[in-house]
C-alpha positions in Angstrom: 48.3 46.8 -237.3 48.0 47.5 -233.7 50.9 49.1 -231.6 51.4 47.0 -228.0 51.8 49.9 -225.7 54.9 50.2 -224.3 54.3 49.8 -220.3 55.5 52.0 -217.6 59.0 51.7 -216.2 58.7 50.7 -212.7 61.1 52.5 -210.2 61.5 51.3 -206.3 60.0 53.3 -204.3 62.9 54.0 -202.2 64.9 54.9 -204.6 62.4 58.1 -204.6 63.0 58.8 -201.2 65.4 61.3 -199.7 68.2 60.8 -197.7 66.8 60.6 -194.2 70.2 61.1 -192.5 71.0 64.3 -194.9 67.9 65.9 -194.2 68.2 65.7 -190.5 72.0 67.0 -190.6 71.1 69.7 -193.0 68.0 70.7 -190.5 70.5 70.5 -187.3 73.3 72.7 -189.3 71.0 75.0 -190.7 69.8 76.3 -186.8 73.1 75.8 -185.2 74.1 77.9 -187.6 71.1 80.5 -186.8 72.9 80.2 -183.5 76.2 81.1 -184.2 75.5 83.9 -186.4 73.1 85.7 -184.6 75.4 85.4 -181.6 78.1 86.8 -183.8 76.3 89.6 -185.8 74.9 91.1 -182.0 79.0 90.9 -180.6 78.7 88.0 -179.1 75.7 88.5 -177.1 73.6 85.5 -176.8 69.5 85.4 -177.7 67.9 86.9 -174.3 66.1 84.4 -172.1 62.4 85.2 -171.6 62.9 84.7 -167.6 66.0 87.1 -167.8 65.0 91.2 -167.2 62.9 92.8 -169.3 64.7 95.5 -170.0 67.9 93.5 -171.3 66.1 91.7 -173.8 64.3 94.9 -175.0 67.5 96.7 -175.4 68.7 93.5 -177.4 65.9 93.9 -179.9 66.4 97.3 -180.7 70.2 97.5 -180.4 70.7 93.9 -182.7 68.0 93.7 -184.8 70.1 92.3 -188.2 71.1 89.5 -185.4 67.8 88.7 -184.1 66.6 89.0 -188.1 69.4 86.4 -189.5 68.5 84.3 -186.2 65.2 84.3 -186.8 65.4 83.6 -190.6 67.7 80.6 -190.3 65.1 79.2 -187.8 62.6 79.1 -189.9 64.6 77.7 -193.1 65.9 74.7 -190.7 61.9 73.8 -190.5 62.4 73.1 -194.1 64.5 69.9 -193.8 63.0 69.1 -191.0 59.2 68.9 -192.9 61.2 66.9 -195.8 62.7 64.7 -193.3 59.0 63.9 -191.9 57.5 63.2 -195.3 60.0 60.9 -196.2 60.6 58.9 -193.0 56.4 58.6 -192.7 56.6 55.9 -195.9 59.5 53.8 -194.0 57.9 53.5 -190.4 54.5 52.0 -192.2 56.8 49.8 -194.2 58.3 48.6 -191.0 55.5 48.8 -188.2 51.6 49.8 -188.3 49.5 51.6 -186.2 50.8 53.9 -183.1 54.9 54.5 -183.5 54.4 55.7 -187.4 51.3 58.0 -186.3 53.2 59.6 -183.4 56.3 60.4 -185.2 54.0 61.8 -187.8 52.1 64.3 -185.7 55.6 64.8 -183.4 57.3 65.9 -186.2 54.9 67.9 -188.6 54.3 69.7 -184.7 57.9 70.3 -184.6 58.2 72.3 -187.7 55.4 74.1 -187.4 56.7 75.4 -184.1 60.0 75.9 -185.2 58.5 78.0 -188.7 56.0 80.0 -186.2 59.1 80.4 -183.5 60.9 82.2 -186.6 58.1 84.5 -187.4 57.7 85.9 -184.0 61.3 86.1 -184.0 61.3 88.1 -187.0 58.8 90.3 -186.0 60.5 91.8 -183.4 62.6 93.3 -185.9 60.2 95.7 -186.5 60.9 98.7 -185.1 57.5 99.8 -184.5 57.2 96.8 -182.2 60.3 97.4 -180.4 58.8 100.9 -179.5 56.5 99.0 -176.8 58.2 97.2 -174.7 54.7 95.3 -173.6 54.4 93.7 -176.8 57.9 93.3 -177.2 57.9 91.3 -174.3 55.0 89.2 -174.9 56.5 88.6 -178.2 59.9 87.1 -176.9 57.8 84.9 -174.4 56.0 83.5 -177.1 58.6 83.1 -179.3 60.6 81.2 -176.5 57.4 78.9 -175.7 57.1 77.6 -179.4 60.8 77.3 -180.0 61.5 76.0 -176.9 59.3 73.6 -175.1 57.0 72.6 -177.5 58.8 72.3 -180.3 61.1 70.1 -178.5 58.4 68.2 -176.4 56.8 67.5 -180.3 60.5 66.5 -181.4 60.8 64.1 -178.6 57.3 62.6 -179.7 58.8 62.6 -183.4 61.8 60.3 -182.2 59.6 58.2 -179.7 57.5 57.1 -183.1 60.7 56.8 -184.7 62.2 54.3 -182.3 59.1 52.4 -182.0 58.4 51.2 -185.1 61.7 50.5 -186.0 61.6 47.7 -182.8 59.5 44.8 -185.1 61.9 44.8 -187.7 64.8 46.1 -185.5 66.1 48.7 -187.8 67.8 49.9 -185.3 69.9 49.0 -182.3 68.6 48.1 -179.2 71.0 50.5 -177.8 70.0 53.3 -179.9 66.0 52.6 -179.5 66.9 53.2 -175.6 68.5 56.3 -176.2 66.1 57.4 -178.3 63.4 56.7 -175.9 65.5 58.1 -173.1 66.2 61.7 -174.9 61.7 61.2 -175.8 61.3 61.4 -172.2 63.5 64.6 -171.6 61.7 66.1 -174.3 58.7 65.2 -172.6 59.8 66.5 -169.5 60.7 70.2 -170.2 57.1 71.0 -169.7 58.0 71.6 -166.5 60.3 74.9 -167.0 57.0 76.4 -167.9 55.8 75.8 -163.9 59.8 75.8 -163.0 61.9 77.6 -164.8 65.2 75.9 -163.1 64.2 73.2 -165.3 64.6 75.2 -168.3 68.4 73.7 -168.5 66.6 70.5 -170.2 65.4 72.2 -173.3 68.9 72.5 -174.8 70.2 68.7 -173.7 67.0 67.7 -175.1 67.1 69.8 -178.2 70.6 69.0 -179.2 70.8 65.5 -178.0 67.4 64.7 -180.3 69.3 66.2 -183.5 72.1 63.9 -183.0 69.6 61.1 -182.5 68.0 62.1 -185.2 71.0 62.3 -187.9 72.2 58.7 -186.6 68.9 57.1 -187.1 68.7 58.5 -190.7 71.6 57.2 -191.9 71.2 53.7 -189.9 67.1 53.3 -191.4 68.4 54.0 -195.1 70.6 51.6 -194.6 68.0 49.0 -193.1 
């Protein structure tokens, strides 16, 4: 006598899906908190700028190297939540919209957290004290380090959260209000290429940077409840 196969349960396939508005809190916390400790551990002296002198920063890297290491690390585990919270959104935006807004917030944000992983390598390798004996690579370390951190992985965040807001306008997902603002803080991401030529603009990259994580973290809770 022939058994009837039992068929497959059939789960949604949201309820496989992360929380989006967890996984961008836990990616902000995770490098404010690279922040705060490295500022901490070194005695409460901030990460030297790139356009700041030369010999500052590479006394900083040799005097605070646990700092610059713990700063560094953290960086690079807050690409972690950020990478989950690109895979998981990707499957939303095509439910909601087709074609450019999914596609951009797909290359902005796997862009992002690859310049905020290779940001945290460079950042840990001027730990090394065999690299903080030449101040010639120690300082073209910092500036790359700075470039990937800092304008392009925010100009690739704001292209994450332009995507973001753009295909949630069919459906309208989200507010009108916060589709603006998201659009608004896209554009300030966009336009801190400019402290590269001007670096008077460089005063954008952390309104941009911190203003997009808060974006981000409202949007995630406000699309899993859409």
């Amino acid at each position: 006598m022939a058994v009837a196969a039992e068929s497959p349960v059939a789960y949604p396939a949201r309820s496989l899906e992360p929380p989006l508005g967890a996984l961008a809190a836990a990616f902000a916390a995770v490098f404010v908190a690279g922040l705060a400790i490295s500022t901490i551990r070194a005695g409460g002296s901030p990460f030297p700028s790139p356009f700041a002198d030369a010999g500052d920063a590479l006394d900083y890297f040799r005097d605070h190297r646990s700092a610059v290491r713990t700063g560094a690390v953290l960086q690079y585990a807050s690409a972690i939540p950020l990478t989950l919270f690109v895979a998981a959104i990707t499957p939303r935006l095509r439910r909601q919209a087709e074609g450019f807004g999914p596609a951009l917030a797909t290359v902005g944000g796997a862009l992002a957290a690859v310049f905020l992983f290779s940001s945290g390598t460079i950042s840990w390798v001027l730990t090394v004290p065999e690299v903080t004996a030449d101040p010639a690579t120690v300082r073209a370390l910092h500036t790359l380090a700075f470039l990937v951190g800092g304008p392009a992985n925010v100009l690739s965040t704001g292209l994450l959260i332009a995507g973001i807001a753009i295909s949630a306008l069919p459906r309208k997902a989200l507010s009108p209000l916060l589709v603006r603002i998201g659009l608004a803080i896209a554009c300030v991401g966009l336009l801190t290429t400019v402290s590269l030529t001007f670096t008077a603009a460089a005063f954008l990259l952390p309104i941009a940077r911190f203003t997009g994580m808060i974006w981000l973290i409202i949007a995630g809770f406000r699309l899993a409840r859409a």
